[in-house]
MIVEXRO-7543 format. One record per residue (C-alpha): residue number from 0; x, y, z negated; residue in three letters. Coordinates in steps of 0.2 Angstrom, whole numbers, plus 2048, in hexadecimal, padded with zeros to 3 digits. Each point is the difference from the previous one (the first is absolute). Layout:
REM MIVEXRO-7543
<site n="NUM" x="X" y="Y" z="Z" res="Ala"/>
...
This chain:
REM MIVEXRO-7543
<site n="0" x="77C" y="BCD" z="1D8" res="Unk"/>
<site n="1" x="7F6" y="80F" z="7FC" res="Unk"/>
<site n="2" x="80D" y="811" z="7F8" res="Unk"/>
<site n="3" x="7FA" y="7FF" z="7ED" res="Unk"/>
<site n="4" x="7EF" y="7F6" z="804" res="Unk"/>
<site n="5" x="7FF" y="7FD" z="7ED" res="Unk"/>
<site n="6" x="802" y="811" z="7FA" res="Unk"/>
<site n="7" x="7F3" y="808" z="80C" res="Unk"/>
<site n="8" x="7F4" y="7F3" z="7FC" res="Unk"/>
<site n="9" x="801" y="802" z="7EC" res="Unk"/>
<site n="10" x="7FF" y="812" z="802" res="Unk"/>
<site n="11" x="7F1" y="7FF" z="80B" res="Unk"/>
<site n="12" x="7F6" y="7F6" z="7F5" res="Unk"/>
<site n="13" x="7FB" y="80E" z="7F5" res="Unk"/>
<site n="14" x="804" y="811" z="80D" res="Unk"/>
<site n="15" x="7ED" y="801" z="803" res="Unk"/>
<site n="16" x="7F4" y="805" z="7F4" res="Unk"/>
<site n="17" x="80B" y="7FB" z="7F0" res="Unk"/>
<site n="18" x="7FD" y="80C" z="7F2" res="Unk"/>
<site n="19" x="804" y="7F3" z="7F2" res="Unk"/>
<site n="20" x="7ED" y="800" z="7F8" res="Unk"/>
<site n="21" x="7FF" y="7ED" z="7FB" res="Unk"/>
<site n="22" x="7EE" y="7F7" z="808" res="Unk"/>
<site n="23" x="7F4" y="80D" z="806" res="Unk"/>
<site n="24" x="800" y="80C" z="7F1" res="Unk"/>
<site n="25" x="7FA" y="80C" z="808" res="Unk"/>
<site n="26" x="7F3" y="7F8" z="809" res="Unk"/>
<site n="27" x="7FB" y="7F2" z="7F6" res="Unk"/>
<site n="28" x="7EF" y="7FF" z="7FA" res="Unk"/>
<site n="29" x="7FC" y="7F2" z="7F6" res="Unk"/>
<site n="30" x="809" y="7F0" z="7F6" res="Unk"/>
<site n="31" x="803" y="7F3" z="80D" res="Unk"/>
<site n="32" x="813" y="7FD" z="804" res="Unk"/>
<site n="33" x="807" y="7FC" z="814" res="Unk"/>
<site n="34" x="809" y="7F2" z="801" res="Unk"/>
<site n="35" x="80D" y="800" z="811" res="Unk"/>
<site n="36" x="804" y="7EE" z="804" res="Unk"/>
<site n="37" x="805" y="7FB" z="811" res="Unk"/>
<site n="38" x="7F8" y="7F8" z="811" res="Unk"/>
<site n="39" x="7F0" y="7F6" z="7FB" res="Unk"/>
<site n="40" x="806" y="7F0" z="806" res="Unk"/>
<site n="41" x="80E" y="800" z="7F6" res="Unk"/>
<site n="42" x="807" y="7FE" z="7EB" res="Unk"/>
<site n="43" x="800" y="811" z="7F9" res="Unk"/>
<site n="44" x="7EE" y="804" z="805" res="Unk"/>
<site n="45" x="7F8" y="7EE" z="7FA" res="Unk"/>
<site n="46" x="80B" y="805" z="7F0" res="Unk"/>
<site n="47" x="7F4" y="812" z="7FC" res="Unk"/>
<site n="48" x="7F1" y="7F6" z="804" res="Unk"/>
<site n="49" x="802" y="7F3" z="7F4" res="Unk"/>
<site n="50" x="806" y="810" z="7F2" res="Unk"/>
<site n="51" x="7F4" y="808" z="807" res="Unk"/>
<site n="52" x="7F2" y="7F3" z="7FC" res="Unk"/>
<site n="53" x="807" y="7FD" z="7EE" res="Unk"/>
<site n="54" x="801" y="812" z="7FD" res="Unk"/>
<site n="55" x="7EF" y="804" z="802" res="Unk"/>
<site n="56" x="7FA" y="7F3" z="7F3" res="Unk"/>
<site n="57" x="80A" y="80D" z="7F4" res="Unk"/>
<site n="58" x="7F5" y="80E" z="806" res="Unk"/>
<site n="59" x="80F" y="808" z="80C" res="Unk"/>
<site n="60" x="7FD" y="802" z="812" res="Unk"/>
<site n="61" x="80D" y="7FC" z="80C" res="Unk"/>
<site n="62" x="7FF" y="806" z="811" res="Unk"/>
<site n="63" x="809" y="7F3" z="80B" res="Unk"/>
<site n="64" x="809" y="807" z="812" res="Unk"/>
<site n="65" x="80B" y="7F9" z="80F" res="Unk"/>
<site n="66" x="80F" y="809" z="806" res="Unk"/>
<site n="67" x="80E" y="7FF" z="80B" res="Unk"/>
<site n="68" x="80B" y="7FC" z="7F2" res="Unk"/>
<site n="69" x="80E" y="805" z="7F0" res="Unk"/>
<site n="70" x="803" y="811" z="80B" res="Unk"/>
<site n="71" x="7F1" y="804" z="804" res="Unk"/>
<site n="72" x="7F9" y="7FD" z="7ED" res="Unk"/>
<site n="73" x="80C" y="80C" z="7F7" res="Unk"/>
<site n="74" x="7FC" y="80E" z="80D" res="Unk"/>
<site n="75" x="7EF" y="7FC" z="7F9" res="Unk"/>
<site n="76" x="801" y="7FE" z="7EE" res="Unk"/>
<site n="77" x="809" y="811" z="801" res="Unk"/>
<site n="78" x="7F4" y="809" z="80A" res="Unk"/>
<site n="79" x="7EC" y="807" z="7FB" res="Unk"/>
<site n="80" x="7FA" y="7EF" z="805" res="Unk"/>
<site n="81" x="7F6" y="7F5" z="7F3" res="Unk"/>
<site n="82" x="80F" y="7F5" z="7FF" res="Unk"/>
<site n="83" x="806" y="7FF" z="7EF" res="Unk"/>
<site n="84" x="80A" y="7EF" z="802" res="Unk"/>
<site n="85" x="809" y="7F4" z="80C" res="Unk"/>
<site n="86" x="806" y="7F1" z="808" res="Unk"/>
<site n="87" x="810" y="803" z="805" res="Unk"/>
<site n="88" x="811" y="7F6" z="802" res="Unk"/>
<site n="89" x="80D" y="803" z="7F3" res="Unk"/>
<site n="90" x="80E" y="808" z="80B" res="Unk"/>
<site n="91" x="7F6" y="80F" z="805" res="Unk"/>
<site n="92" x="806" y="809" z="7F2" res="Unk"/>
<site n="93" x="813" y="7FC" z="804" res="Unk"/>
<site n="94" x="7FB" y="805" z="812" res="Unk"/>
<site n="95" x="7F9" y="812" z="7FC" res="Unk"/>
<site n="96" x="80D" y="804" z="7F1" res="Unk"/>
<site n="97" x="80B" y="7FF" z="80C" res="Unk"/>
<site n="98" x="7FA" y="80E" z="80B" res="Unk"/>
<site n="99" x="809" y="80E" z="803" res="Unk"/>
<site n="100" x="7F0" y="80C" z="7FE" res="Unk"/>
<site n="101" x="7FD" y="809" z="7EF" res="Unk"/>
<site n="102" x="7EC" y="7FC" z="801" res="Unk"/>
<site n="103" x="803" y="7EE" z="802" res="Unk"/>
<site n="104" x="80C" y="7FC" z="7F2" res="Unk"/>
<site n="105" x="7F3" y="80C" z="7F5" res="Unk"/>
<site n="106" x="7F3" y="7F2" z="807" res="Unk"/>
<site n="107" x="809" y="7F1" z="7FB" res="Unk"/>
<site n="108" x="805" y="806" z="7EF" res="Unk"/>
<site n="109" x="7EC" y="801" z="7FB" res="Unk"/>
<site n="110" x="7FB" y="7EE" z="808" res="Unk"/>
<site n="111" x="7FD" y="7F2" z="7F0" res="Unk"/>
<site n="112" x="801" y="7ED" z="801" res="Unk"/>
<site n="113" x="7EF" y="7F9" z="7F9" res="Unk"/>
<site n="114" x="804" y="7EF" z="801" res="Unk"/>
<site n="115" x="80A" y="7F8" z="80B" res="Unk"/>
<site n="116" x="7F9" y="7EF" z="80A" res="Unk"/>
<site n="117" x="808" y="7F5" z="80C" res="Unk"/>
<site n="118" x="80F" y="7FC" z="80B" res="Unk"/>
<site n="119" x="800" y="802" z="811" res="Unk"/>
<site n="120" x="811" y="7FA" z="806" res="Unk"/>
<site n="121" x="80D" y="806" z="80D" res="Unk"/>
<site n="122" x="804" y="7F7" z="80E" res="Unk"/>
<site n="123" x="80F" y="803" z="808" res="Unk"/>
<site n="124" x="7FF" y="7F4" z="80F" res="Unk"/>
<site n="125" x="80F" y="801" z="80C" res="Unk"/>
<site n="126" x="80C" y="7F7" z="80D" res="Unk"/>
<site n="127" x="80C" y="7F5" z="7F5" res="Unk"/>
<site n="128" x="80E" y="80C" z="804" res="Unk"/>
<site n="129" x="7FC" y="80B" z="7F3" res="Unk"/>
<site n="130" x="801" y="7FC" z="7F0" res="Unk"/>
<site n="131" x="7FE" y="810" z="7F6" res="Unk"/>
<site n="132" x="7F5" y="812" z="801" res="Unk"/>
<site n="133" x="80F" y="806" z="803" res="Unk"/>
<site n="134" x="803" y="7F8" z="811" res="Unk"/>
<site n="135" x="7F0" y="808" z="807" res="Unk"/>
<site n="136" x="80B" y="80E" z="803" res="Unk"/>
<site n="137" x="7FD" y="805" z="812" res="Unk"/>
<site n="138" x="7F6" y="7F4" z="800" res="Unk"/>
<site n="139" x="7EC" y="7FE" z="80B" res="Unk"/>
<site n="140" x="7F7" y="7FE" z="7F0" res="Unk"/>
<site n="141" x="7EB" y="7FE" z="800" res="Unk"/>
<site n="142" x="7F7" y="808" z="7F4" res="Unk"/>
<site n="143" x="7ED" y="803" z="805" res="Unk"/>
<site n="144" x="7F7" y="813" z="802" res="Unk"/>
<site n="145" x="807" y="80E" z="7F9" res="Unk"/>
<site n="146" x="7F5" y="802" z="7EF" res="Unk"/>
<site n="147" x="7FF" y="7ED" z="7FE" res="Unk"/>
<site n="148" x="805" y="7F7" z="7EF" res="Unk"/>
<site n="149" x="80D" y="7F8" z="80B" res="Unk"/>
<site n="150" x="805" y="811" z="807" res="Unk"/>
<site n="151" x="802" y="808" z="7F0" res="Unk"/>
<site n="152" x="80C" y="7F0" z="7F7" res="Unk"/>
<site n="153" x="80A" y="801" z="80F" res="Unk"/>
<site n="154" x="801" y="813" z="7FF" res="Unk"/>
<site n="155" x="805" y="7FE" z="7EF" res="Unk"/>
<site n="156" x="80B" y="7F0" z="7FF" res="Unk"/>
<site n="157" x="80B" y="80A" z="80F" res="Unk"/>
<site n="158" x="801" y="80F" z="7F4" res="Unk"/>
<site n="159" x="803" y="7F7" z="7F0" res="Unk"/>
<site n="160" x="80E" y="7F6" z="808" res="Unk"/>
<site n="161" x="808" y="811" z="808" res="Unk"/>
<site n="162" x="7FF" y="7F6" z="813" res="Unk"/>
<site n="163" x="800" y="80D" z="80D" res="Unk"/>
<site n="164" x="7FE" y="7F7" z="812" res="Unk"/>
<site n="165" x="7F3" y="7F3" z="7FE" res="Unk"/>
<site n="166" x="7F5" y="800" z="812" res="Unk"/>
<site n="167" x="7ED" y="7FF" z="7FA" res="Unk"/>
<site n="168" x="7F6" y="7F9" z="80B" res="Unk"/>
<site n="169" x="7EE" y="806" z="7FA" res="Unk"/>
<site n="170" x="7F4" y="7FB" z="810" res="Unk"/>
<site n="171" x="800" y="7ED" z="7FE" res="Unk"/>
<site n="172" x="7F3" y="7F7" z="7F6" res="Unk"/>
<site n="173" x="805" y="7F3" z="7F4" res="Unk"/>
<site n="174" x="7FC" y="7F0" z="80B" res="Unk"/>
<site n="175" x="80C" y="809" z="80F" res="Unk"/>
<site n="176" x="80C" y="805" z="7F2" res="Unk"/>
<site n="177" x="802" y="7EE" z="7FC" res="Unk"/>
<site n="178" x="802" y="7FA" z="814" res="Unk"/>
<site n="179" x="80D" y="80F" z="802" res="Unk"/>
<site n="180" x="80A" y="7F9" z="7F1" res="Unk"/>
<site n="181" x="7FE" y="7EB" z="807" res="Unk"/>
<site n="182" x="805" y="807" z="811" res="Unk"/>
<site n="183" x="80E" y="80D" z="7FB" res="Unk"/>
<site n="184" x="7F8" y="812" z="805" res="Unk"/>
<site n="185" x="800" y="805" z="7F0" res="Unk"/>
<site n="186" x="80D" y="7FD" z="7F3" res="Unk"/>
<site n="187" x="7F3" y="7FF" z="7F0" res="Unk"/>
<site n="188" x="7F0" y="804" z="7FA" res="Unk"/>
<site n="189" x="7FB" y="808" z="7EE" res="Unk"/>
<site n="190" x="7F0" y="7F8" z="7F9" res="Unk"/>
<site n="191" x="7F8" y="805" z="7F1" res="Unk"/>
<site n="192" x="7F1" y="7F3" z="7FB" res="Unk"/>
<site n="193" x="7FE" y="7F4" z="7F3" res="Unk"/>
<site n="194" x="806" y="7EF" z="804" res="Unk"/>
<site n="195" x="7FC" y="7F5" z="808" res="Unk"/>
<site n="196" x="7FD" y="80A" z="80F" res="Unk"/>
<site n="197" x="7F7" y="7F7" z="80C" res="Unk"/>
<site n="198" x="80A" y="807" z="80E" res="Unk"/>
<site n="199" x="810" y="7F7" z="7F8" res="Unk"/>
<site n="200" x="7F7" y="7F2" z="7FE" res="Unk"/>
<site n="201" x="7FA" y="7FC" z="811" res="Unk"/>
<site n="202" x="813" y="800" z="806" res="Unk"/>
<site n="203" x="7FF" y="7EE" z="7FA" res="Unk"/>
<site n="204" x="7F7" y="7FD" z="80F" res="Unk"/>
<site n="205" x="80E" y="801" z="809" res="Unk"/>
<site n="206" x="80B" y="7F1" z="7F9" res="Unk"/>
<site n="207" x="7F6" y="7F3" z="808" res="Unk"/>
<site n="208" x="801" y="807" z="810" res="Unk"/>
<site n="209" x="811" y="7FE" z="809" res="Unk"/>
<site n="210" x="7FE" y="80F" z="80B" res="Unk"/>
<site n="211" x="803" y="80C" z="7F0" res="Unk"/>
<site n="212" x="806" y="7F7" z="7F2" res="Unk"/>
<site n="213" x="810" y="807" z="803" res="Unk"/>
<site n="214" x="7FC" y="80F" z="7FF" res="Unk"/>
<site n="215" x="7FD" y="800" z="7EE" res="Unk"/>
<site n="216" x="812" y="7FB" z="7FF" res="Unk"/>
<site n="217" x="804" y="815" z="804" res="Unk"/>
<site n="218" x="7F4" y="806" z="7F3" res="Unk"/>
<site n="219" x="7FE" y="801" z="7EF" res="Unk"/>
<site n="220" x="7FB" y="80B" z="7F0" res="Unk"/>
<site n="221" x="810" y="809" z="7FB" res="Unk"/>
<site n="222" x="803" y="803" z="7EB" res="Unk"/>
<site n="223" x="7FB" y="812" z="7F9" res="Unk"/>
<site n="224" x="806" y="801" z="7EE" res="Unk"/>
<site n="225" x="80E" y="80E" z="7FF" res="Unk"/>
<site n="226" x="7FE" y="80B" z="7EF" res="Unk"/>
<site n="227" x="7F8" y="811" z="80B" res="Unk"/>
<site n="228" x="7F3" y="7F5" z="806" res="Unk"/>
<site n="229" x="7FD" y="7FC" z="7EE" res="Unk"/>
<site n="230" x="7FF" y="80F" z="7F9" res="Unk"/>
<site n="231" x="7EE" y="804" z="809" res="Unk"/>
<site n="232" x="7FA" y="7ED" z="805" res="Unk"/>
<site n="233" x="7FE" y="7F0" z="7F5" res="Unk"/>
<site n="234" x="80C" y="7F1" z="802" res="Unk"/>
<site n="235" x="7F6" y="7F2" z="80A" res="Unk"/>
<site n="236" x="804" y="7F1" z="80A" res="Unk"/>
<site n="237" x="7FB" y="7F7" z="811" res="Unk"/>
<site n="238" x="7FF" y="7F1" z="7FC" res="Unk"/>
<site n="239" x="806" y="7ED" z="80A" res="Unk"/>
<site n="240" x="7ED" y="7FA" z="801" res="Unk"/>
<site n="241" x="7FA" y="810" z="802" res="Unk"/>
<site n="242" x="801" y="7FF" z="813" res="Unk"/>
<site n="243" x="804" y="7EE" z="806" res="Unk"/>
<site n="244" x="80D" y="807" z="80D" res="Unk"/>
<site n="245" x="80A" y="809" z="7F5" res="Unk"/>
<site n="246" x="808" y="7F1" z="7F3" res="Unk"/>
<site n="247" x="809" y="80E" z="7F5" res="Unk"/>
<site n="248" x="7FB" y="80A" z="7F2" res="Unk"/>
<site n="249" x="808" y="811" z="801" res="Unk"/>
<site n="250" x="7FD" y="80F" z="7F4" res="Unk"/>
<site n="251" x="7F6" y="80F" z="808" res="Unk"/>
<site n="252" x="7F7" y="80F" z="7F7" res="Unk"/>
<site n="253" x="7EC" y="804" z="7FF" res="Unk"/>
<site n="254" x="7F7" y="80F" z="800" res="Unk"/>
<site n="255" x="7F2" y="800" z="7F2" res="Unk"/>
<site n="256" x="7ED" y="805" z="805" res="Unk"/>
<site n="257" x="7FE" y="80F" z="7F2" res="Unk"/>
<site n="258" x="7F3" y="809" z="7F9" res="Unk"/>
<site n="259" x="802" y="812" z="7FD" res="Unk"/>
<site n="260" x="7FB" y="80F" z="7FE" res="Unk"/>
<site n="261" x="805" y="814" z="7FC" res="Unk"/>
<site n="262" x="806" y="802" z="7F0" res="Unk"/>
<site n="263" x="7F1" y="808" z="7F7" res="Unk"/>
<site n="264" x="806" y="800" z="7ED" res="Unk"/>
<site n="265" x="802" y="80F" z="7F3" res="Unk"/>
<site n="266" x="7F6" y="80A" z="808" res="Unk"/>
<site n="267" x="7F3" y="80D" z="7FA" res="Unk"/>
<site n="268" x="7F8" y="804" z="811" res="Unk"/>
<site n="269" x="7EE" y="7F5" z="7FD" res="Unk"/>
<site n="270" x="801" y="7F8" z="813" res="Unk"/>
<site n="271" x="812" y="7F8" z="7FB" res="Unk"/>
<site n="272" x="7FA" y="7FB" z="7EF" res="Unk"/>
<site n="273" x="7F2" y="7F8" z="808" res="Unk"/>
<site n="274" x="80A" y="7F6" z="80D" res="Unk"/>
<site n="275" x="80A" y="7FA" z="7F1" res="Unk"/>
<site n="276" x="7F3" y="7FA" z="7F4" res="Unk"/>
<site n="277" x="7F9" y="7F8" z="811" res="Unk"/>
<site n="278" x="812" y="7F7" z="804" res="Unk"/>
<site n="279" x="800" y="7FB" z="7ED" res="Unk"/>
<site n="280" x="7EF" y="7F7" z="802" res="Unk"/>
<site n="281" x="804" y="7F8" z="811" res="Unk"/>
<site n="282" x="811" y="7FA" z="7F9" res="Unk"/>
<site n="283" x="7F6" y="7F7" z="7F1" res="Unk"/>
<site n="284" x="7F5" y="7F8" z="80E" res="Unk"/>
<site n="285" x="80C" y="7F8" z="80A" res="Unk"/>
<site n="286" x="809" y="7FB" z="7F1" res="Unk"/>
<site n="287" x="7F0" y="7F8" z="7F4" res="Unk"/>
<site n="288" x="7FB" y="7F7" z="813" res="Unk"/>
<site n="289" x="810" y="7FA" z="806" res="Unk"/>
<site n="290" x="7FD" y="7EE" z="7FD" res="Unk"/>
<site n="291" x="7EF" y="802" z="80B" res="Unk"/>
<site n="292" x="808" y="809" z="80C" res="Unk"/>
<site n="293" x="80C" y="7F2" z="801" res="Unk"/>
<site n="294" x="7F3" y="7F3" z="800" res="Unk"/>
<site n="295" x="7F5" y="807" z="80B" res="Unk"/>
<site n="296" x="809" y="80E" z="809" res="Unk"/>
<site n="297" x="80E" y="7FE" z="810" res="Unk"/>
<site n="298" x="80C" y="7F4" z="7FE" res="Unk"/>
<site n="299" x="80E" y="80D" z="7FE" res="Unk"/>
<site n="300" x="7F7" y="805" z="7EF" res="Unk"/>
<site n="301" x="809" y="7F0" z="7F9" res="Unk"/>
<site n="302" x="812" y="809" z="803" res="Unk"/>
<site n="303" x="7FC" y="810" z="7F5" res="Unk"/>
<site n="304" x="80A" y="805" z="7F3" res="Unk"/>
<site n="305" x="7F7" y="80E" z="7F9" res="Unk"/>
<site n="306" x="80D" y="805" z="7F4" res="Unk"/>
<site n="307" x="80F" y="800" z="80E" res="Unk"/>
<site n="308" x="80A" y="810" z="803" res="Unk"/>
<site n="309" x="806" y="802" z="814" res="Unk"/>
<site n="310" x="80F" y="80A" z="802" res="Unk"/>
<site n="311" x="802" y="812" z="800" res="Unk"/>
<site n="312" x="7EB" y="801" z="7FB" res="Unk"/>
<site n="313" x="7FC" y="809" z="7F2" res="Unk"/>
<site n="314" x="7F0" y="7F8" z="7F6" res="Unk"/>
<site n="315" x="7F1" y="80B" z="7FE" res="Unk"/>
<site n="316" x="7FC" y="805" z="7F0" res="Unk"/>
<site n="317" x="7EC" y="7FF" z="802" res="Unk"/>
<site n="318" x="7FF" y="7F1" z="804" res="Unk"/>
<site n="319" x="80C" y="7F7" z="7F1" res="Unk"/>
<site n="320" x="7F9" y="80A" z="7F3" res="Unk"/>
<site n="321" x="7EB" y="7FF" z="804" res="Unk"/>
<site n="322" x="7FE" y="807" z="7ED" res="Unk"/>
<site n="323" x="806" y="80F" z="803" res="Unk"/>
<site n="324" x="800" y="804" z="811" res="Unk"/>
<site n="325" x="7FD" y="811" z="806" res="Unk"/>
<site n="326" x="809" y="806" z="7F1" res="Unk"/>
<site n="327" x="811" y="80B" z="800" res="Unk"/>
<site n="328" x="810" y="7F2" z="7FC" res="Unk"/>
<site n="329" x="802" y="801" z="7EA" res="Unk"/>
<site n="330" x="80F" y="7FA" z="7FC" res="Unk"/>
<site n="331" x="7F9" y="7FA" z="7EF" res="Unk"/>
<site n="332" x="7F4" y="7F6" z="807" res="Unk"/>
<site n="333" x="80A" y="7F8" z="80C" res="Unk"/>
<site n="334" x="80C" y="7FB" z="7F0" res="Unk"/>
<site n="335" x="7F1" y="7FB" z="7F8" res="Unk"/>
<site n="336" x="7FA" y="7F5" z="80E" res="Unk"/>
<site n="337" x="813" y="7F8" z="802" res="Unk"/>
<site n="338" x="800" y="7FB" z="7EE" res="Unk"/>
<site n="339" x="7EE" y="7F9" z="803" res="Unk"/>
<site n="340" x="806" y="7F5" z="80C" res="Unk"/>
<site n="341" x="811" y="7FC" z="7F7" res="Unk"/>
<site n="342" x="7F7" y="7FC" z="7F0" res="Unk"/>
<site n="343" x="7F4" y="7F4" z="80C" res="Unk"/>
<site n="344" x="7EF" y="80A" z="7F9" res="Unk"/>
């Protein structure tokens, strides 16, 4: 295992060009707003397409990108680039606050949840001998490329649960994960996707075939719901009929797919201001279209909960208060708006 792998990396996110200016103040020249999703194949960027498209019906332009992933997009929402929100996993922020660099922790502090959208659950596929995280102590443990979403929640989880010893294996690809698990060269795999994941799935291939059936009898998914692991993820479940290998159901813990951004509120600086009326707009959008998002839109759109909190997020004021976004926080208004919404007007 790489000495203080974790550290180095959150550090490094923001050691080049970070000078804390949200989205391309300085270089910004017109209204349009950069969206970082992911790869173009995947979730996150079909997800700032579809806002994308229902945004500019409202007159807001969206600029749509790919990226390597939840690292790469806070490096660039914190940078000069037009890239005023992101796609990003939910553990990010646990994964940088934890960083022993000054800059970094400064960083996480200013990052906002717009809205969070749907789970993508971990898998902890092991040999049957452990039961636990904790028994991946010294253990040969695959968890994807460094800067990966699996990567990073395994980074995270080994942090969160204070495990010193786990040997990460990080130059297999999934399908050779699995094999290395059936056939015992590796101990485990960590897994972060939505279920059901196809690569769990096709293990059911091998009950009908006597050569490997019994080698599903070593493997299974092993239960992940200890109280620190709570504190960060949300409580999920692998269910029996999920993967028609695995007859159990065990509880597990999910990653969310977030929105965010930089916290751009109570700010008198006119670029801020308008990122914030901007946010304020866009958050109305999704909201007054989320029925035709889920109609229409991916399939994941049916999952959202546009009103859930995740974790250790803080909820960005532009966005949750469209009237007066852009606006310095006034504690009478906001008692104003309480008892609006108590009073049901």
């Amino acid at each position: 295992m790489k000495k203080n792998l974790f550290l180095r990396q959150a550090a490094s996110v923001f050691l080049i060009g970070i000078l804390l200016i949200p989205c391309g103040a300085a270089a910004q020249k017109d209204e349009s707003i950069g969206m970082v999703t992911g790869a173009k194949t995947g979730t996150y960027f079909r997800f700032g397409q579809e806002i994308a498209n229902m945004a500019k019906k409202a007159g807001l332009d969206i600029i749509v990108k790919d990226s390597e992933g939840s690292i790469a997009n806070i490096k660039r929402i914190t940078s000069r680039e037009n890239a005023a929100i992101a796609m990003v996993q939910s553990d990010v922020l646990g994964f940088l606050g934890r960083s022993e660099n000054p800059e970094t922790k400064r960083v996480a502090g200013k990052l906002r949840l717009i809205f969070s959208f749907y789970n993508e659950e971990v898998h902890l596929f092991a040999r049957r001998e452990i039961r636990s995280f904790q028994d991946l102590e010294g253990k040969r443990v695959v968890i994807g490329t460094e800067g990966s979403g699996n990567w990073l929640t395994s980074q995270n989880l080994q942090h969160l649960m204070g495990i010193k010893q786990i040997r990460f294996v990080d130059n297999l690809k999934p399908d050779e994960a699995v094999t290395g698990v059936l056939t015992g060269e590796a101990d485990a795999m960590i897994y972060v996707a939505g279920k059901p994941v196809t690569l769990f799935s096709n293990l059911d291939k091998l009950k009908s075939d006597s050569k490997y059936a019994s080698l599903l009898e070593g493997v299974h998914f092993v239960p992940m719901n200890d109280p620190k692991m709570l504190q960060e993820y949300i409580a999920s479940e692998i269910r029996a009929g999920d993967y028609g290998w695995f007859s159990q159901t065990i509880p597990t813990i999910a990653v969310k797919a977030v929105l965010i951004s930089y916290d751009f509120s109570g700010s008198s600086d006119p670029y801020r201001q308008m990122r914030c009326r901007q946010l304020g707009q866009l958050g109305r959008v999704i909201r007054e279209n989320i029925a035709e998002l889920r109609q229409s839109g991916h399939p994941k759109w049916n999952e959202v909960n546009l009103e859930e909190n995740v974790g250790i997020w803080k909820t960005d004021v532009c966005s949750r208060t469209p009237s007066e976004a852009g606006k310095p926080a006034n504690k009478k208004d906001l008692s104003n708006d309480l008892l609006r919404i108590i009073r049901g007007n």
